[in-house]
N, C-alpha and C positions, 0 to 999 in steps of 0.2 A: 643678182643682188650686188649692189655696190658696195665697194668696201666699206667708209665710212656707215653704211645703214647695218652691215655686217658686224662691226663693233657695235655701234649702239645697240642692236640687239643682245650683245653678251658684257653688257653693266652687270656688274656682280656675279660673271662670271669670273672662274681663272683663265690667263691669262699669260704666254712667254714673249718677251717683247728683247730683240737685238738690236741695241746702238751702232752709231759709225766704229766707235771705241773699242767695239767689241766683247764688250759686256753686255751679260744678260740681266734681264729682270722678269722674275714671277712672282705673280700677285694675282691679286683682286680688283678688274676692272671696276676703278668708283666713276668715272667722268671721263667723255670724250669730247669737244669741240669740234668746229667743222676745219682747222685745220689737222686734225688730230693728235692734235695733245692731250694725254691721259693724266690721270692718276690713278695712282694703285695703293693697294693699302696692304696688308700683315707681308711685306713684299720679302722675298729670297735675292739679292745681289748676286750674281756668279759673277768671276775674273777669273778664268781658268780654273784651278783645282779650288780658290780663294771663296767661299761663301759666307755672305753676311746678311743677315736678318734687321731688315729695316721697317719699322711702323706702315711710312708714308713717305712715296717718288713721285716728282711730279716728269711727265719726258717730254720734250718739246716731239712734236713730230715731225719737224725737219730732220730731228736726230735719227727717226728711226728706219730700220733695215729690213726689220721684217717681224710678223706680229704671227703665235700661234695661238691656235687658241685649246684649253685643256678639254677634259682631263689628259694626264700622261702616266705611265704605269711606270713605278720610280724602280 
């Protein structure tokens, strides 16, 4: 399976998605593009020990590093 068909199969799935920056984001995959640019939505921001709870990210996919996909046992 290719990636890209790999995400679009898990829309409204969750979702952990790493930047260049080094920030994470978990959420709710709403939307992927065929370059893979997402949104997410009820999203968790991690920066280190730092979490913040954001509605709605949009991430370019040039940004991103590496995509997991849930669940995770917290």
């Amino acid at each position: 399976m290719k990636p890209l068909d790999l995400l679009s199969s898990n829309v409204n799935k969750e979702i952990l998605v790493r930047i260049k920056d080094g920030r994470e984001f978990r959420g709710k995959l709403r939307e992927v593009d065929s370059y893979m640019n997402m949104i997410l939505s009820s999203v968790e921001e991690i920066e280190g020990e730092e979490r913040k709870k954001r509605e709605t990210v949009l991430l370019r996919g040039n940004n991103v590093v590496y995509i997991s996909l849930g669940p995770w046992d917290e």
